[in-house]
N, C-alpha and C positions, 0 to 999 in steps of 0.2 A: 447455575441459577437460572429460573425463568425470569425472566425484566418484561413487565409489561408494555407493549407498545405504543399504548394509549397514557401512557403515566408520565409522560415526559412534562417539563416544566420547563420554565425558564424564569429566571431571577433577574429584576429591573430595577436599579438604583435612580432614581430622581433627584435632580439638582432642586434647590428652597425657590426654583420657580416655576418646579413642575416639571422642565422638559427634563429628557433620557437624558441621563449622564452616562450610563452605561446598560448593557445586555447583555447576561452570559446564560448559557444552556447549563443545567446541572447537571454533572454528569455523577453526583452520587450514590445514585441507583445503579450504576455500573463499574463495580468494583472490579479492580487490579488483581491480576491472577500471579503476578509474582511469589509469593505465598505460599501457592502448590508445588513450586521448584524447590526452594529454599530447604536444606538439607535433606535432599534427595540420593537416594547413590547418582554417581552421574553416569554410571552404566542404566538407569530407569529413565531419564530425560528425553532421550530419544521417543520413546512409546508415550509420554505422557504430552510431550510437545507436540505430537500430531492431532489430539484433540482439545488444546486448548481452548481455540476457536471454533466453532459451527461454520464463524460466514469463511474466512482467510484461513482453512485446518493448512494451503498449500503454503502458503507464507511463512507461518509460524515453524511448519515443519522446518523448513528452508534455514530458517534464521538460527533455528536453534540449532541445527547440527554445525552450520557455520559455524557457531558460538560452539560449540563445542569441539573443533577443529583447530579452533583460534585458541581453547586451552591447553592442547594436544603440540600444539605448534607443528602443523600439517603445512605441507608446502601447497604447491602447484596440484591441483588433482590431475590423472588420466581423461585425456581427451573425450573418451565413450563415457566419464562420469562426470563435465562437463557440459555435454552435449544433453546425455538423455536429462540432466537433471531442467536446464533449459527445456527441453520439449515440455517436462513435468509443469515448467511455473508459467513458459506461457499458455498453453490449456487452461490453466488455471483463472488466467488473466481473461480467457473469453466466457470461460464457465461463468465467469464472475460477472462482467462488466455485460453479457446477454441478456438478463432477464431485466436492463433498464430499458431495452428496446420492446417490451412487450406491449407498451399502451400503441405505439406509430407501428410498429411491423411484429407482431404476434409468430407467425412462419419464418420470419427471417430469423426474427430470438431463438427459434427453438433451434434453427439451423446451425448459428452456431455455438447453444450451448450444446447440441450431441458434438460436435463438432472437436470441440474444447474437452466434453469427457472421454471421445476418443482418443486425442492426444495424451490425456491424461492417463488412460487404459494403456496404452503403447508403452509410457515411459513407468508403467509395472505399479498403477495405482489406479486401479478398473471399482475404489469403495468413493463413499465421501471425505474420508480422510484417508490421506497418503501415505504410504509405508515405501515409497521409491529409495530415497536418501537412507545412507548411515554415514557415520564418520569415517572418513578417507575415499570415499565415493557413491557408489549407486549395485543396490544389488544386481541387479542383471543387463544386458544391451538391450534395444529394442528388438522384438523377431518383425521377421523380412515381412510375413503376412499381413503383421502390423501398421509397417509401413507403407505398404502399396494400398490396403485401407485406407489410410490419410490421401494419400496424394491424388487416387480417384476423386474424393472430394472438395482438393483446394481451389479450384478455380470457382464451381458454386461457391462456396464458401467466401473466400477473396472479395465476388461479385454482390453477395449480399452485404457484405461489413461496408465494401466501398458505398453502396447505396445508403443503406443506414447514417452515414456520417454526413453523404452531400446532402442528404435532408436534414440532417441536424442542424449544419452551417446555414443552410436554407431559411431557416427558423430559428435560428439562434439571436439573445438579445445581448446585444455589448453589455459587461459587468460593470460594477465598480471597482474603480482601481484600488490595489493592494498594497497598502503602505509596507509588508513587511517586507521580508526575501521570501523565494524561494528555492526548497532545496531538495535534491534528488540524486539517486543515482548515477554513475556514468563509468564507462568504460575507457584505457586506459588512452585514449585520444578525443576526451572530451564531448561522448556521443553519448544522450539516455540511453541506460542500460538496467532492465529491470532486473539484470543480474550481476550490476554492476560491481568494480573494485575499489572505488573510491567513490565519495560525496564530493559533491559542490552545490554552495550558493550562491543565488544573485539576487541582489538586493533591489529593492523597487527603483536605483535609477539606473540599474544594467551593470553596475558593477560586479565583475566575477569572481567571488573569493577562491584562493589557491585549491581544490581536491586534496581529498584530505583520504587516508587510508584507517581502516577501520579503529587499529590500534590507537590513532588520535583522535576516540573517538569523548575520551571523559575532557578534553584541551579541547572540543570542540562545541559541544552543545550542554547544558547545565541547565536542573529544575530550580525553578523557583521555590515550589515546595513539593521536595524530594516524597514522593511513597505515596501523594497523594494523587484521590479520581482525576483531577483537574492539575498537575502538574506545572503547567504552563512555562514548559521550554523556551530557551533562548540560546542562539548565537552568541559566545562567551565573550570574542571578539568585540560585538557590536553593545552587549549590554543587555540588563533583562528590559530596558526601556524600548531600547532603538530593535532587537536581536528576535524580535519575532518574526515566528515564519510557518509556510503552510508545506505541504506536502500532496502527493496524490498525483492524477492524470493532468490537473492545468500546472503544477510543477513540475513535471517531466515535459511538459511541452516549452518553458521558458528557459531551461537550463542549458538548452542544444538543440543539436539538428538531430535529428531521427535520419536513423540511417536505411530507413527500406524506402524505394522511390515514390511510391504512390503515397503513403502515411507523409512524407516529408514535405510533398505538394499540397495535403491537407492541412498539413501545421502549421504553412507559409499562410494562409486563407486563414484561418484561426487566428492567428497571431496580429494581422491587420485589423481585426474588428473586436480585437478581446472579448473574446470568445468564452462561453460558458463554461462551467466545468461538465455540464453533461456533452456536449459539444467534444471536448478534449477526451471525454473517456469513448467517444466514438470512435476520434482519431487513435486513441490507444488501441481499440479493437484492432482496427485495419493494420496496426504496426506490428501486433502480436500474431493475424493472421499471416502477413510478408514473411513475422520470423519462423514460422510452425516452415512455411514453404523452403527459406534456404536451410533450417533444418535438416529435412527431407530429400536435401541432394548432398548431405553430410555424411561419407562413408561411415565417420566414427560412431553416430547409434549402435550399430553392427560389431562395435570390437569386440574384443574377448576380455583387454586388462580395465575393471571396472571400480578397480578402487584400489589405494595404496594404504600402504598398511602403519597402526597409529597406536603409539605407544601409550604410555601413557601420561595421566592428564597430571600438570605441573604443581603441586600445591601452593598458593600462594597467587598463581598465575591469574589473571585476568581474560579473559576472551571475547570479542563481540564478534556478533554474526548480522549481518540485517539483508533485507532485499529488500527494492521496491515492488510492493504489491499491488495487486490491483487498486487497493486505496491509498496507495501512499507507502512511505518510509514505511516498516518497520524493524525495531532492533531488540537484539536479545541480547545483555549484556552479560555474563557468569564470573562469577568468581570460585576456586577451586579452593576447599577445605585439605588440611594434612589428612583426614580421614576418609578419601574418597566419596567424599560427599560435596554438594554445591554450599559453600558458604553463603553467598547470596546469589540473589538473580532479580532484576530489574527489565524490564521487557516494556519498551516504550511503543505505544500504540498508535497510527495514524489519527483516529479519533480526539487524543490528545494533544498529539502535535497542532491538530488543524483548530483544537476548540479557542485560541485568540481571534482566528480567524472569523470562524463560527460566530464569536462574540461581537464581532465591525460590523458583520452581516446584517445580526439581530440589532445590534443597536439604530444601523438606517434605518431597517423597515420599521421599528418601533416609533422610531422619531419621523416616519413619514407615516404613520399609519399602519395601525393594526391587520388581520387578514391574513391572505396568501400567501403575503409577503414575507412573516416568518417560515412558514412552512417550506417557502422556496428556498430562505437560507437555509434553511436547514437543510435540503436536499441537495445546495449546492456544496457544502461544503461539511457535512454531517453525514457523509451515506453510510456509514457502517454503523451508525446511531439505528437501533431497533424502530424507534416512531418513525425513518424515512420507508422505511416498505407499506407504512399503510395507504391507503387509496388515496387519492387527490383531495385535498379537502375536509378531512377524516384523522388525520394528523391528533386534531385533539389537546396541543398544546395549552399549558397549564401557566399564567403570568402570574408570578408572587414580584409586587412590588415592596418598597422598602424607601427610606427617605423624601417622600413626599410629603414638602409642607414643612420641613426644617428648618 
């Protein structure tokens, strides 16, 4: 579907003395693509999950074959299907998070989104949507040509992300604080990992909940209202009350230490002055740049054995696959039909995850004052939301009040 950009709206509840009781963005002009899974053969899921999305087609790819691996009961992949699949989702990660640098550095954007689509070319996905992954691993290694391509240009590269980000911090305005968790990916020593094996949160007063493995994933997180635009998730643990929480590059920066050196020194700086989320998706750039580089001294690109072989899918069985994307969480969750078909499929989206968030956002600025101010929540914590691409100021936001004067 087309979603206009300029049609967004936002819904304002009024307490009987006028001020904001509440703000939420609507998000029912952007409809759940669950739907187009749901009794599919699951031999067709693979090719229809790669264009789910326009903006994340790497993400969803990603999630879904996971999710469909996890129905398969696939083990450990091959190292070369590991490796290349990483090169594929961080490219992705800069392809993505590049073009918010165009208003401050126009030439360094562009630098490293070629950058990002070369990585992405490399790991055998040179379209806009990816065709790299299948189940049980990665059609091809990277060729040698490929890689020496990349590596001529990481140190430019490298230098422009690192720039990018000390300007951001430069310019960056302390947020407001975030009463929920946050929760993200991480690798199996408690490190963000946008291609992580387990979740964890941590809740606004630093407490760590245990990492949790995919399969805990329905004993982990629960809608409020199942199937719908505005879902509004929660931590099962903490309650639909207390158990909200956001996702995305300022939740990957609270979860952990970043384990590339220079990204890790910008997270420590970030993290002392709570720091933006455009700020944080700077820092993500430069971390996703470090990983393209130790990548690149990883024989395994080059293997031969690229995928293990996957029987078939369990009827009955359940499967979740997620990554962290360039916005955040996302998860593909499947359930397998006796008929080789998807009995259902549920596919929870960053945009969702983060809209409680979105709604604190809009409700300060509301109750400070109309303006910018929404449009900036919105950018900070809505960027996969269509209305954040239009120009500064141009946004166009629609305010439907309600309970004024009750």
């Amino acid at each position: 579907e087309i979603v206009d950009p300029f049609g967004a709206s936002v819904s304002v509840t009024r307490a009987p003395d006028g001020s904001v009781r509440e703000a939420r963005f609507d998000l029912t002009g952007l409809p759940r693509v669950d739907g187009l899974l749901a009794g599919q053969p699951v031999g067709d899921v693979p090719r229809m999950v790669e264009r789910l999305c326009g903006i994340c087609p790497s993400a969803h790819h990603l999630a879904g074959v996971r999710a469909l691996e996890a129905l398969a009961g696939v083990g450990m992949l091959p190292p070369t299907a590991r490796a290349v699949r990483r090169l594929l989702h961080f490219g992705s990660a800069l392809e993505t998070h590049a073009p918010r640098l165009l208003a401050t550095d126009r030439d360094g954007a562009l630098t490293l989104k070629r950058f990002g689509k070369a990585a992405m070319a490399a790991a055998g996905s040179p379209g806009h949507f990816p065709v790299t992954a299948v189940p049980g691993g990665v059609l091809r290694p990277v060729l040698p040509s490929d890689l020496d391509g990349l590596a001529g240009q990481v140190r430019q590269v490298l230098a422009v992300a690192v720039r990018a980000a000390e300007r951001q911090l430069e310019a960056d305005v302390p947020q407001p604080a975030w009463l929920g968790a946050d929760v993200a990916l991480v690798d199996a020593c408690g490190h963000p990992d946008l291609l992580g094996t387990h979740l964890v949160a941590v809740t606004a007063d630093g407490e760590t909940r245990t990492a949790v493995a995919p399969d805990e994933w329905d004993a982990t997180v629960a809608e409020q209202s199942p199937g719908a635009a505005a879902p509004r998730p929660y931590l099962v643990a903490l309650g639909p009350a207390s158990g909200r929480y956001r996702v995305g590059p300022t939740a990957q920066l609270r979860v952990g230490a970043l384990t590339t050196p220079v990204a890790h020194s910008l997270q420590q700086a970030w993290l002392a002055t709570a720091g933006s989320a455009a700020a944080a998706r700077a820092i993500i750039t430069v971390h996703a740049v470090e990983a393209v580089v130790g990548l690149l001294e990883d024989s395994s690109l080059l293997g031969d054995e690229v995928a293990t072989p996957v029987g078939g899918y369990r009827p009955g069985a359940v499967g979740v696959g997620w990554v962290d994307g360039p916005r955040g969480l996302l998860v593909h969750r499947y359930a397998a039909g006796s008929d080789g078909r998807l009995a259902s499929a549920q596919i929870l989206t960053p945009t969702a995850q983060n809209e409680p968030w979105l709604a604190a956002l809009l409700t300060r600025a509301l109750a400070e004052g109309t303006g910018p101010g929404m449009e900036a929540a919105v950018r900070e914590a809505g960027e996969c939301l269509p209305c954040s691409s239009a120009p500064e100021g141009a946004m166009g936001l629609q305010v439907r009040e309600s309970g004024e004067g009750n």
